[in-house]
Residue, then its C-alpha position, 0 to 999 in steps of 0.5 A: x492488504x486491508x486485512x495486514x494493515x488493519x491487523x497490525x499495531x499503530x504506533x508512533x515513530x517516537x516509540x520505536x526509538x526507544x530500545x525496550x519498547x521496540x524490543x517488543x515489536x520486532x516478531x510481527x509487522x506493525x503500522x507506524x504513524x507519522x509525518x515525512x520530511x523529504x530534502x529532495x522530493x519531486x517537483x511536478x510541473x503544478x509545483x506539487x511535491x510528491x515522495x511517490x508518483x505512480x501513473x498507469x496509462x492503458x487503452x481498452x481492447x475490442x475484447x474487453x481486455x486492458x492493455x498497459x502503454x505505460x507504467x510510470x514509477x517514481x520515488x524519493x527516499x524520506x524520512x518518517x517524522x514526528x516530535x520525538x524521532x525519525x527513521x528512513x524510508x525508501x517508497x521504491x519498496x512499497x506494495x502495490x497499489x499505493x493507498x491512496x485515493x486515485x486520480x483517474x481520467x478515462x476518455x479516447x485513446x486520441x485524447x491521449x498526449x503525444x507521447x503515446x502515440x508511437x504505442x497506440x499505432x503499434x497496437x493498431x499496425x498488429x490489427x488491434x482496435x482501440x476503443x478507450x483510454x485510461x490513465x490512473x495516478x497516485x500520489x504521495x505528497x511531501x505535506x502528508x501524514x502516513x501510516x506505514x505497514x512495516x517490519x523492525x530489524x536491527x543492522x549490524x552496527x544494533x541502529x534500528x531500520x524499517x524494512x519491507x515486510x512480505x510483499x512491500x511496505x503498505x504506505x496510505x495518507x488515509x485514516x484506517x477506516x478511510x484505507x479500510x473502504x478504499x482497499x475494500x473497493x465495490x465489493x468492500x461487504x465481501x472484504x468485510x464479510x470474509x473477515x467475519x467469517x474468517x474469525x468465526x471459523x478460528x473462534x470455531x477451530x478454537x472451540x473444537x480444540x478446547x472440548x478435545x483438550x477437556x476430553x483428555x483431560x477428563x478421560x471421557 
């Protein structure tokens, strides 16, 4: 995912309404910058007004395993925006996770609210023990400004669309490099490291190729 969004090209909202400079656009994704306009985000009980709202809850087993009680999406269409244009997007088609930074909360499972209280006794009517709990958020706000991995199609009647491309839109309100760290997680050396390794070997493939192409050509 760090690797798509930082590859492809960053541009304006603005640029894709015009039909010769998008015609350019439309063979690979591209990374579109700009700001959301939302007639009808969520409103949260702290009067936050989100676009996007996932949350995970999951208690951690004796074995060490993970096990989700809760996967909570929620979504609100918008509008991405700036001065000199916009086009719709719908986050429900977005790739996971949302890169975002996340707002985590650990603690014992009895910590928990209420509502989970029917999931933990059956994870413990099965034999299971409980030893913690956690709950994992990510947000979108209404007030954000976004960069969005997306890809160009036309619809019938030849109106410009975002679309997902493979896998969903990457959706981030961080800048590149702030995107870049989050993606690369505690091991973000080998994320940045894999890279560099992957573009030796195509400087390398490429190398090879040329010396073949040289040696056609000289007859040697």
């Amino acid at each position: 995912m760090a690797r798509r969004l930082a590859g492809a090209r960053g541009v304006k909202v603005g640029a894709l309404l015009d039909r010769e400079s998008a015609a350019d656009m439309t063979a690979r994704a591209i990374r579109v910058e700009g700001r959301i306009r939302c007639p009808d985000p969520i409103v949260t009980p702290q009067a936050d007004r989100l676009v996007a709202f996932h949350r995970d809850v999951e208690v951690r087993l004796a074995d060490g395993a993970w096990r989700n009680i809760e996967r909570l999406r929620e979504t609100r269409s918008f509008d991405l925006w700036d001065h000199d244009g916009w086009l719709a997007i719908d986050p429900a088609l977005a790739a996971e996770p949302l890169v975002v930074l996340p707002h985590i909360w650990e603690g014992a499972a009895d910590e928990l609210d209420e509502g989970y209280r029917p999931a933990l006794e059956r994870l413990r009517a099965e034999g299971r023990q409980i030893l913690a709990a956690r709950a994992v958020t990510r947000m979108v706000s209404a007030v954000d400004r976004l960069q969005v991995l997306v890809r160009l199609r036309r619809d019938a009647a030849g109106e410009l669309r975002l679309v997902p491309p493979a896998g969903g839109f990457v959706i981030t309100n961080l800048e590149l490099d702030e995107a870049m760290r989050l993606l690369g997680g505690p091991h973000r050396g080998r994320l940045l490291a894999g890279m560099g390794t992957t573009a030796l070997g195509l400087l390398a493939v490429l190398a090879g190729l040329l010396m073949l192409a040289l040696r056609l050509i000289t007859g040697a």
